[in-house]
C-alpha positions in Angstrom: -57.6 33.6 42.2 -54.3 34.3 43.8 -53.1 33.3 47.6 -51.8 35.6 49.7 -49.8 33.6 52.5 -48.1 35.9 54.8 -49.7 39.2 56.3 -46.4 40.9 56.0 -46.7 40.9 52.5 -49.7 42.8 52.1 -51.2 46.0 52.9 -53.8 48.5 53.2 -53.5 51.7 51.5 -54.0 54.6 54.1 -57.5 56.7 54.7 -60.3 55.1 52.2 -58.4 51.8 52.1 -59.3 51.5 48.1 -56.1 50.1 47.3 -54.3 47.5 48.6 -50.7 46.4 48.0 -49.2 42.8 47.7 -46.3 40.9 46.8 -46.9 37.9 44.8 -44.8 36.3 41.9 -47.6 36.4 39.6 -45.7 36.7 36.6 -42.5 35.1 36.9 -40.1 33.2 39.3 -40.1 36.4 41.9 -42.0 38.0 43.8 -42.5 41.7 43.0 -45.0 44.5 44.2 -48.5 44.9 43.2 -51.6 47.4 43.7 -55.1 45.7 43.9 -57.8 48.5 43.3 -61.2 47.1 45.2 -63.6 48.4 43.8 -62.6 48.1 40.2 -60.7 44.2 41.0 -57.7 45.9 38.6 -54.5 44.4 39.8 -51.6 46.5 38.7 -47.7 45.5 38.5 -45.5 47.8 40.1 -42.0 46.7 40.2 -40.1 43.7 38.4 -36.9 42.2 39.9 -34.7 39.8 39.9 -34.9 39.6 44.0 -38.2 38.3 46.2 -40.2 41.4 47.2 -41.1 41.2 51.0 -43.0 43.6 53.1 -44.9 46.4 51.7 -45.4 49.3 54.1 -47.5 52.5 53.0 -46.1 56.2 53.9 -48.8 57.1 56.8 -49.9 59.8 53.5 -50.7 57.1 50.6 -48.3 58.3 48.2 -45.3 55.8 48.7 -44.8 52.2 49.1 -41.6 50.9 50.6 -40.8 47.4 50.2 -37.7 45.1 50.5 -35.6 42.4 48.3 -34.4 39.2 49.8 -32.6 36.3 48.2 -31.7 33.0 49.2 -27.9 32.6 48.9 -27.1 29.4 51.2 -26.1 25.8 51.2 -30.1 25.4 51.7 -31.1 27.7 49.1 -34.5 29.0 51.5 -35.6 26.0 52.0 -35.0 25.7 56.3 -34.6 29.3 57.4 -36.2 31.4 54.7 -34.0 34.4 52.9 -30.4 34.8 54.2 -29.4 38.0 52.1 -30.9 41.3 52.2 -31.0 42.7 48.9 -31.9 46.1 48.8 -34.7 48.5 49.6 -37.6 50.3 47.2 -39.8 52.9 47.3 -42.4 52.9 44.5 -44.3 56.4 44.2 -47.9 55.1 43.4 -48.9 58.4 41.5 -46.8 57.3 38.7 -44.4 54.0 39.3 -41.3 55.6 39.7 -39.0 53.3 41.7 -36.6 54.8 43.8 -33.5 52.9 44.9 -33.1 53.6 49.1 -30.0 52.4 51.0 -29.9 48.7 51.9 -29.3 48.4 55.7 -26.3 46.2 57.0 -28.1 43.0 57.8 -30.2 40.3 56.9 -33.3 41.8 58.0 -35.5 44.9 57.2 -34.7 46.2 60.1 -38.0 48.8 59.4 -38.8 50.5 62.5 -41.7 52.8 61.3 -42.7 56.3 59.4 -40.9 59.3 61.1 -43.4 61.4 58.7 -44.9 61.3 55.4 -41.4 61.6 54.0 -38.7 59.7 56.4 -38.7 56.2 57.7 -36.3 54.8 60.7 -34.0 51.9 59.9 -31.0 50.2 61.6 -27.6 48.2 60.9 -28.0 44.6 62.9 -25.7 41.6 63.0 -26.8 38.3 65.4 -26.1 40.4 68.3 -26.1 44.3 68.4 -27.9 46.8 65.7 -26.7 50.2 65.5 -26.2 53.2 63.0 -30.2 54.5 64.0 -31.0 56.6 61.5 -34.0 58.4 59.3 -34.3 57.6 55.7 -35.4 60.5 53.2 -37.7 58.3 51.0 -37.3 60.6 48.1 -33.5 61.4 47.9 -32.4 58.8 50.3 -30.6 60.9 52.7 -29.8 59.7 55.4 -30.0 61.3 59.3 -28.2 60.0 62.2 -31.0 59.5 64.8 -28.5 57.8 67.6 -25.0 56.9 68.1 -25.3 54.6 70.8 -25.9 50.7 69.5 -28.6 49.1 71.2 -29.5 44.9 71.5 -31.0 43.9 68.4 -34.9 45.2 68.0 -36.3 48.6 69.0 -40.3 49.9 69.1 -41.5 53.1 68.0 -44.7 54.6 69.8 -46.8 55.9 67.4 -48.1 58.6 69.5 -45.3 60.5 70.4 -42.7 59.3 68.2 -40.4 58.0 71.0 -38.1 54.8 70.6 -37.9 52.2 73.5 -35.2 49.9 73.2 -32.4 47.4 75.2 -29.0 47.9 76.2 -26.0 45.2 76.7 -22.8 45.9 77.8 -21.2 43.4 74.9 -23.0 45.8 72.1 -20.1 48.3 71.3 -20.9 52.2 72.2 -23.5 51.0 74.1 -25.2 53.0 76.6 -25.5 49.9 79.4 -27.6 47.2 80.8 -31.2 48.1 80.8 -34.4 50.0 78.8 -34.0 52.7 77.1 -35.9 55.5 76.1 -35.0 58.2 73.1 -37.5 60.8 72.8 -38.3 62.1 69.5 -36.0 64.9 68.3 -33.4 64.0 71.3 -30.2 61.9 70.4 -29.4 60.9 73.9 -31.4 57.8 75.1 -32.7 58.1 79.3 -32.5 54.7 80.8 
């Protein structure tokens, strides 16, 4: 029996919800990605790194996993604030275990802000203060699509209806677009307070 201790490392494959992915450091000192197949109880290793795997999120069509690597590189080693380095982001196609290598957002954080599409996810440079650099991930070629130039404070929300961002402004973020909320709609690149 394994122990799966944090919900953000697990997750439920799209539609029939047969196949469930986890991180878990089952065979070795990290945590990597897995596939659990419920109806069969096969458990399936699908990536192997030298980083802790974190976060597996499923494209909204079942056919890729993205996950994240995070190390532990200061004076505590982990053991007060958890991971303090991000160290790179992965895309595992499930039909056949190809890993793809994505780019690694500036930060210490995911910074995962959800599925554009069945292809693209929306991700975000952050320090303590500001994020900026909004921008759609190709999950395939990892291309990347300006979304946004104005920075925003810190987090931002996707609806999932409508594909519309809602996010914060501050005047001490650089290029951004004021105090308040802000709305981007989808396919607009000018935010409405």
């Amino acid at each position: 029996a394994y122990a799966i201790r944090d919900y953000d490392n697990v997750a439920w494959q799209p539609g029939e919800g047969q196949l469930l992915a986890f991180m878990g450091a089952m065979n070795g000192p990290t945590s990597d990605l897995y596939l659990y197949e419920t109806e069969s109880g096969e458990i399936t290793q699908l990536t192997s790194g030298l980083s802790q795997g974190v976060f597996p999120n499923w494209s909204p069509d079942g056919k890729y996993i993205l996950h994240y690597g995070v190390s532990w590189r200061g004076p505590f080693g982990g053991a007060i604030v958890g991971h303090d380095h991000l160290d790179g982001v992965w895309a595992v196609q499930v039909a056949d275990g190809e890993v793809i290598t994505l780019p690694t957002p500036k930060s210490v954080s995911f910074n995962f802000v959800g599925w554009q599409d069945e292809g693209h996810y929306i991700t975000y440079d952050s320090d303590e203060n500001c994020s900026r650099n909004l921008r759609s991930v190709d999950v395939v070629t990892g291309t990347v699509t300006p979304l946004m130039e104005p920075s925003f404070y810190y987090y931002i929300a996707r609806s999932p209806e409508n594909g519309a961002l809602l996010f914060s402004g501050a005047e001490g973020c650089p290029d951004s677009p004021g105090e308040g909320i802000f709305l981007l709609m989808r396919g607009e690149t000018t935010p409405a307070k």
